[in-house]
C-alpha positions in Angstrom: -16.3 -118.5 198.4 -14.8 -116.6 195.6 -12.7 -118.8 192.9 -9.3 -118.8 194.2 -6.3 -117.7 192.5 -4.5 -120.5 192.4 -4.6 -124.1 194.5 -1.5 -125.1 197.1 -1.5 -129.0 196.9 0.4 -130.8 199.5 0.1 -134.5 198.2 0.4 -137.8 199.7 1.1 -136.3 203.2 2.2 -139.7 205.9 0.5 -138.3 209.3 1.1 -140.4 212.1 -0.2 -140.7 215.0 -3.4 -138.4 214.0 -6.4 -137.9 216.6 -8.9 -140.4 215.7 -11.6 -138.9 217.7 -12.9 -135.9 215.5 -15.9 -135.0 218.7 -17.2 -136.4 221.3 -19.8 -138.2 219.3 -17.5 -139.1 216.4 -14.7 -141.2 215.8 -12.4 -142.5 212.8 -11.2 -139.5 211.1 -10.3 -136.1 212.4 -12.8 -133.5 212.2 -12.2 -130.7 209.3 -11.6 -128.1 211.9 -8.1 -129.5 212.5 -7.4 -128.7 208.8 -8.6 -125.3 208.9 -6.6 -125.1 211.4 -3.3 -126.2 209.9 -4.3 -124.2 207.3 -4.4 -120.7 209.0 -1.3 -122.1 211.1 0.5 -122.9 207.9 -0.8 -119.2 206.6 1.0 -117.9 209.7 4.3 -119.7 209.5 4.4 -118.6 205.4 4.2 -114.8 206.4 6.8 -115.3 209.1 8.9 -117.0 206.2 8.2 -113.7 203.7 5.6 -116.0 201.4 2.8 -113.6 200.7 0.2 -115.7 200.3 -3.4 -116.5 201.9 -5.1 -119.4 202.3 -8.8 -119.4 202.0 -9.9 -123.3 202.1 -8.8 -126.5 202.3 -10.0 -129.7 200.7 -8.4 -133.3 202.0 -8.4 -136.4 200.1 -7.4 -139.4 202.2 -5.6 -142.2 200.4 -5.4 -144.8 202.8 -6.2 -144.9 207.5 -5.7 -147.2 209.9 -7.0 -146.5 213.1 -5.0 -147.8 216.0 -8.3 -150.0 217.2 -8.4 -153.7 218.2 -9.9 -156.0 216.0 -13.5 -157.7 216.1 -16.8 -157.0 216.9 -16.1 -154.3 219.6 -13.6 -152.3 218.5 -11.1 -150.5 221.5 -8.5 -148.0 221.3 -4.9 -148.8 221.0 -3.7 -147.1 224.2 -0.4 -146.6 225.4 0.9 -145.0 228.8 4.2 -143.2 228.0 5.8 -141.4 228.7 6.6 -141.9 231.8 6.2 -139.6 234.7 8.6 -137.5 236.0 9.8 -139.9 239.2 10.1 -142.9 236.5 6.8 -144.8 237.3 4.5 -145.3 234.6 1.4 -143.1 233.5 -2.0 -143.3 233.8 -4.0 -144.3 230.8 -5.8 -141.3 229.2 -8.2 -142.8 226.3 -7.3 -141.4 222.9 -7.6 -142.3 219.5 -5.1 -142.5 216.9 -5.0 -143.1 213.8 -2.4 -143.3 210.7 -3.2 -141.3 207.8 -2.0 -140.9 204.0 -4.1 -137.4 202.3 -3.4 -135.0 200.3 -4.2 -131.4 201.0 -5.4 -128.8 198.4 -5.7 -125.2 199.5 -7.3 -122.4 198.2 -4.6 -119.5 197.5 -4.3 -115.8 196.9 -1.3 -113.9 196.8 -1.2 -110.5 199.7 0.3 -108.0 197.3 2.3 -105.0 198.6 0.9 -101.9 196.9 3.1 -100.8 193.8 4.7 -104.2 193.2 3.4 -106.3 190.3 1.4 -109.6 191.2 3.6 -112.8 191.2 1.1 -115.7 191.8 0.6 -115.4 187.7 1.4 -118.7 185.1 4.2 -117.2 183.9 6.2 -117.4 187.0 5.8 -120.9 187.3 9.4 -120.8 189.3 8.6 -118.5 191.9 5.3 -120.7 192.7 7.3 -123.6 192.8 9.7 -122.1 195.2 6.7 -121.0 197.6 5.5 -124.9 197.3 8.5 -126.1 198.3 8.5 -123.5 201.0 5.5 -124.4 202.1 5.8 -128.0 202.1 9.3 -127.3 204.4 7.4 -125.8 207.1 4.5 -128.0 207.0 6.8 -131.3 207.3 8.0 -129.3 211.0 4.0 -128.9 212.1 1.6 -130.9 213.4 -1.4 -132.1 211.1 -4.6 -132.9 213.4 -2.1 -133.9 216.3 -0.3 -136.5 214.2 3.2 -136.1 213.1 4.1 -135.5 209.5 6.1 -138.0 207.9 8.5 -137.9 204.4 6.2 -138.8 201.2 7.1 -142.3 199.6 7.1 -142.7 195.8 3.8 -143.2 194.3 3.8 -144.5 190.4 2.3 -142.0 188.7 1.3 -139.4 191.3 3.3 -136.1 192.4 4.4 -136.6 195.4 6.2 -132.8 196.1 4.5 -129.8 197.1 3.1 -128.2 193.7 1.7 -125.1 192.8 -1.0 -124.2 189.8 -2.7 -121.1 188.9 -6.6 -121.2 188.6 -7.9 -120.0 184.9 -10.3 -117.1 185.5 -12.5 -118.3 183.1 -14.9 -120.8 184.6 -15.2 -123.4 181.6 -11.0 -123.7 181.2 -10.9 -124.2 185.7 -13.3 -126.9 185.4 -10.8 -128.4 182.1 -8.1 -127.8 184.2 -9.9 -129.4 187.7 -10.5 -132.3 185.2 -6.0 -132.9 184.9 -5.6 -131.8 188.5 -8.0 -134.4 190.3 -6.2 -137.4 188.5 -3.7 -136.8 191.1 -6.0 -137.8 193.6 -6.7 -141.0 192.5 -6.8 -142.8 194.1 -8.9 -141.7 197.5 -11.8 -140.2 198.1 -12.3 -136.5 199.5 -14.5 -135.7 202.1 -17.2 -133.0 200.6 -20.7 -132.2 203.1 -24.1 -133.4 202.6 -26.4 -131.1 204.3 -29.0 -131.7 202.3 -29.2 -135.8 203.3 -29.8 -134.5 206.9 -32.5 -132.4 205.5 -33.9 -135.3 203.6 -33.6 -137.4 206.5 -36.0 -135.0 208.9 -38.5 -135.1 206.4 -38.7 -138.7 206.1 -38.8 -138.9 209.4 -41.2 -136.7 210.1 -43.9 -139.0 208.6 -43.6 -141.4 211.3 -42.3 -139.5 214.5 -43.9 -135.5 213.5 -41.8 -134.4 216.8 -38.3 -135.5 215.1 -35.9 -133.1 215.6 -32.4 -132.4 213.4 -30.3 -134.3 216.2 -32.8 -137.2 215.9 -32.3 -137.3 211.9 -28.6 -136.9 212.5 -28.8 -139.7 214.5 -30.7 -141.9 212.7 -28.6 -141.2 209.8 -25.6 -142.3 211.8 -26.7 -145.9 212.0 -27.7 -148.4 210.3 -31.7 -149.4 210.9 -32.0 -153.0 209.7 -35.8 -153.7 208.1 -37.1 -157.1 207.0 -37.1 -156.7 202.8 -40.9 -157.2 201.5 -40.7 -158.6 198.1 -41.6 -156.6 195.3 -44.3 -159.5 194.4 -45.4 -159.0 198.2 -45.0 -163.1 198.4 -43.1 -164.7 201.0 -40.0 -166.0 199.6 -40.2 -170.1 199.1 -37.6 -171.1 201.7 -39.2 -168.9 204.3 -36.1 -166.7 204.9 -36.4 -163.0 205.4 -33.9 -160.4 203.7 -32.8 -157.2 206.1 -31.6 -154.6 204.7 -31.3 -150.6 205.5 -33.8 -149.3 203.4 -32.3 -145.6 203.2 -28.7 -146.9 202.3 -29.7 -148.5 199.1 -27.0 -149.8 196.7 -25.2 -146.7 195.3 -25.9 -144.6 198.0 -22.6 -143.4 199.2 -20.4 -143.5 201.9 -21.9 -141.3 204.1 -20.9 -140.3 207.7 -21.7 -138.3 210.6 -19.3 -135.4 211.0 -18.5 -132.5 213.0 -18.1 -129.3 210.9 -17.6 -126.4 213.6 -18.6 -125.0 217.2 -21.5 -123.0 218.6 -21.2 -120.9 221.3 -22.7 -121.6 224.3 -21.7 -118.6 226.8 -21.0 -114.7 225.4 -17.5 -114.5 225.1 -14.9 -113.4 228.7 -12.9 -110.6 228.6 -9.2 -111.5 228.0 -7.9 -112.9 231.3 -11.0 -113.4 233.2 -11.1 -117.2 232.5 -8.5 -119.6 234.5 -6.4 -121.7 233.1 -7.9 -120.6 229.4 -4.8 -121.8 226.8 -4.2 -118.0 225.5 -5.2 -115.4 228.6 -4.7 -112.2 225.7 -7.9 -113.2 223.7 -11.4 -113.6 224.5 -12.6 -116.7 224.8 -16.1 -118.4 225.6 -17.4 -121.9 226.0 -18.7 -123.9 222.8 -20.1 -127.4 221.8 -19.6 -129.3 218.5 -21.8 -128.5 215.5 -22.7 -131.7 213.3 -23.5 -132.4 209.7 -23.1 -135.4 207.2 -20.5 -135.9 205.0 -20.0 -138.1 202.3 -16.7 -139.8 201.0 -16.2 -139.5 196.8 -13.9 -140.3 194.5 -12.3 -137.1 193.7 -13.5 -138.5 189.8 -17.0 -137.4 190.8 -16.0 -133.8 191.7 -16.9 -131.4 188.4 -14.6 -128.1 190.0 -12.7 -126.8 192.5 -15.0 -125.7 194.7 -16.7 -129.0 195.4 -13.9 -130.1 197.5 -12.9 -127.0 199.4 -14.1 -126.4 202.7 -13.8 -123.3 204.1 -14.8 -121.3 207.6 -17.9 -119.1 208.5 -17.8 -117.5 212.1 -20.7 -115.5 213.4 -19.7 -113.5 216.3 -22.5 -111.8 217.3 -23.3 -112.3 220.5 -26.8 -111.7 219.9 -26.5 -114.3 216.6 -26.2 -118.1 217.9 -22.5 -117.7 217.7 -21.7 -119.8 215.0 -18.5 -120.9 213.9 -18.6 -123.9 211.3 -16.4 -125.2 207.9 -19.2 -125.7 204.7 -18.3 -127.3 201.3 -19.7 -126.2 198.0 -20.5 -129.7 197.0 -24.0 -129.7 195.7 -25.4 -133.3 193.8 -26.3 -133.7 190.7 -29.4 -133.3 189.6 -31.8 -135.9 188.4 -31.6 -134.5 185.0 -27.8 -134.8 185.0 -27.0 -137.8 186.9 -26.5 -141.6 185.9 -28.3 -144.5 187.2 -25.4 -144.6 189.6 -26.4 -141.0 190.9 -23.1 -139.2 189.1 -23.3 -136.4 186.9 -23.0 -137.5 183.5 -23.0 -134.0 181.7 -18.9 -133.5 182.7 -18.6 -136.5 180.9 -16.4 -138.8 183.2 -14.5 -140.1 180.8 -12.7 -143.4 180.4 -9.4 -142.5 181.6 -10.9 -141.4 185.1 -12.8 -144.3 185.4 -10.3 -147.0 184.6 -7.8 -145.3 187.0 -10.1 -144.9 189.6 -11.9 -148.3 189.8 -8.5 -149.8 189.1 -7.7 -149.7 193.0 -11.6 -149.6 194.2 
């Protein structure tokens, strides 16, 4: 993904009401695919409006969820049975999950220019980009955000809570400077970046005890927790005869990492337009898919070193002769050993102490 022009931030958005269920295999936070999907619906709704701008990626910080689940051990779904049907009697339950959300979307932004005209989306029209903000922020507060319904922002000391604008500097070091000021906004929360190469890790590990693992088996033994008794390092028991269980690949400091749907594969070639009953839009093709999963990990925006480590964005392949894939990737890569603290955090973008104190002060 190319380094955007500028960044569209829509902060401390109230979503109510938002699907829980992100796949059939997932639950607690919606999948990224619903915000590509406000994203290109947004993009839509800005051209109909005369805002020439496109939207390339999407990066969501969540601030605070609470999913509409009972409390204790086995957790249910909140469900309700309105509204009513049309002779007055009541509904039948349909199992969904909901969930109330508080994010803050950043978008990737480029300006469509008409040939001839000079290019607007430039630092020195700061009011015109404010303008397209508020714009934007208008017609996103009449959409839905991953099924949920978007509330009005409430004050946050500190933190910007109106759409904004910002132009990206072309030059890479002055981005990540800049990155560095923007991303204090986003404190606190953490941002949802992938972690391919976990899952990757995860295979090979367990490939030394099960050689016939496959990807969905690592994926799914990364999805739990696997509780081992703790041998001492000494190898003796301990005195009072108790035994310690712990996960031992979710060490202290490893990170909040989740199982995650990130896109669809095909499973049929694609129909003709029309051919298809009761398909939701009869003047496209359409064809029959299943989720594609990945990990993810949640981080403190803090952590992130540039833009592009928190933008997701869409790759389709629609060769039917490919696998056709259509999935969201991030550009969040780890730090290496070199770089990183004990903690596992890059040191080298030196985190300094303003970061840290606002971050951990709500942590």
């Amino acid at each position: 993904m190319k380094q955007p022009q500028a960044i569209l931030v829509l902060p401390h958005l109230r979503i109510q009401n938002a699907n829980a269920i992100g796949s059939p295999l997932t639950h607690g936070f919606p999948s990224i695919t619903a915000f590509t999907g406000v994203m290109w619906a947004l993009e839509r709704k800005l051209a109909q409006a005369g805002v020439p701008l496109q939207l390339h990626g999407v990066g969501v910080v969540c601030h605070h969820h609470q999913e509409q689940v009972t409390q204790g051990y086995v957790r249910n779904f909140n469900l309700t049975r309105n509204p009513v049907d049309k002779d007055g009697s009541t509904a039948a339950i349909v199992e969904e999950g909901r969930m109330h959300l508080q994010i803050s979307l950043v978008l990737a932004v480029s300006e469509k220019r008409t040939p001839g005209t000079p290019a607007a989306l430039v630092q020195s029209n700061q009011a015109q980009l404010d303008e397209w903000a508020a714009q934007a922020g208008h017609i996103l507060a009449g959409m839905r955000v991953a099924g949920g319904s978007v509330l009005p922002s409430r004050p946050v000391p500190g933190k910007r809570v109106r759409p904004w604008m910002a132009v990206v500097p072309e030059d890479p070091q002055a981005a990540e400077k800049q990155f560095r000021q923007w991303r204090r906004q986003w404190l606190p929360g953490f941002a949802l970046v992938g972690r391919d190469d976990l899952l990757a890790e995860r295979l090979q590990d367990l490939r030394t005890t099960q050689p016939d693992a496959t990807l969905l088996d690592a994926w799914l033994h990364a999805a739990r927790f696997n509780y081992a008794p703790v041998v001492p390092d000494s190898g003796a028991p301990a005195p009072d005869g108790q035994v310690k269980w712990a996960d031992p690949q979710r060490p202290k400091g490893s990170g909040w990492v989740v199982p995650i749907p990130v896109g669809y594969v095909a499973l049929t070639s694609a129909h003709a337009p029309g051919t298809v009953r009761n398909a939701r839009d009869a003047t496209v093709p359409m064809r029959f898919v299943e989720s594609v999963y990945a990990l993810g990990e949640w981080i403190s925006p803090h952590r992130l070193t540039h833009l592009g480590q928190l933008l997701w964005h869409a790759e389709a392949d629609e060769d039917d002769k490919a696998q056709g894939l259509y999935r969201c990737r991030n550009g969040y890569q780890p730090a290496k050993a070199e770089e990183a603290g004990a903690d596992g955090n890059p040191t080298t973008d030196t985190l300094d102490e303003w970061d840290d104190d606002e971050a951990y002060a709500y942590t």
